[in-house]
C-alpha positions in Angstrom: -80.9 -9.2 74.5 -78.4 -7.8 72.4 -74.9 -6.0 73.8 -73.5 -3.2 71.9 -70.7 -1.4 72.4 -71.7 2.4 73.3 -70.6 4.3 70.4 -73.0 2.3 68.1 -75.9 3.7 69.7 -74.4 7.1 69.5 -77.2 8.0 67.2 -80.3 6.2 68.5 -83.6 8.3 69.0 -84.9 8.5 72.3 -87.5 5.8 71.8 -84.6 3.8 70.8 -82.4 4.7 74.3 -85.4 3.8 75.9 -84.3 0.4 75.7 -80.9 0.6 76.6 -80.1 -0.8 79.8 -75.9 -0.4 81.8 -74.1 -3.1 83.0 -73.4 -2.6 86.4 -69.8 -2.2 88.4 -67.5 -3.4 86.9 -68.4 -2.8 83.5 -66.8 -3.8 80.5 -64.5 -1.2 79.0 -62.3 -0.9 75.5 -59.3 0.2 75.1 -57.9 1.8 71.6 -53.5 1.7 71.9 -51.3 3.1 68.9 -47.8 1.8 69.4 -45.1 2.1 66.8 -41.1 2.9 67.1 -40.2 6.5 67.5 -38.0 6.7 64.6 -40.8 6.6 62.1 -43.2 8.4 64.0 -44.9 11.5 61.4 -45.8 13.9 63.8 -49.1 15.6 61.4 -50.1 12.0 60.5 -50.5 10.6 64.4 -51.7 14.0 65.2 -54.5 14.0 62.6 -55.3 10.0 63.8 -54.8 11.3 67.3 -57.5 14.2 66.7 -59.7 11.6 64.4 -60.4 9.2 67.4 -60.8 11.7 70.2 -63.6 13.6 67.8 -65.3 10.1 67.5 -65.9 9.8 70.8 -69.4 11.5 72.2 -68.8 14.4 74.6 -71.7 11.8 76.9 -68.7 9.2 76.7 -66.0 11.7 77.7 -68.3 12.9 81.0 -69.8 9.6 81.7 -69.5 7.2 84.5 -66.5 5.7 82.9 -62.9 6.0 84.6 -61.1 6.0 81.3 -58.1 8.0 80.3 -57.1 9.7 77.1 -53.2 10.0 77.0 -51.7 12.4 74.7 -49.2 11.0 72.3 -45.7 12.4 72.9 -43.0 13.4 70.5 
C-alpha cells in the first residue's frame, strides 16, 4: 500500500486508477498559502503564480468530493 497525494496520479491510465482506492470521512487534505507583506506585492507576478496553481489543479479535483476553497488574492 502506497498513499499518494491526488494530483500525482493526475495522469494514470484507467488500469492504473483501477487501483486507487479513497480514504474515507475525514480525509486528509493540503493546503497551498502565499503570504507576503503588501508593500512588495507585484500584482502580474502573484497573478501569473495565482493563475499557475489554479491551472494545476484537475477540473476532477475542483468538482470532487472535497470541501476546499480557492481564495482569490486581493490587492
Amino acid at each position: 500500500m502506497t498513499v499518494l497525494p491526488e494530483m500525482a496520479i493526475k495522469d494514470f491510465t484507467t488500469k492504473e486508477m483501477n487501483h486507487v482506492r479513497y480514504f474515507k470521512t475525514p480525509e486528509p487534505v493540503r493546503e497551498i498559502s502565499l503570504v507576503m507583506a503588501r508593500q512588495v506585492i507585484k500584482e502580474k507576478l502573484i497573478g501569473a503564480l495565482q493563475e499557475t496553481i489554479l491551472k494545476s489543479i484537475p477540473e476532477r479535483m475542483k468538482a470532487h468530493r472535497h470541501k476546499t476553497k480557492v481564495i482569490a488574492i486581493e490587492s
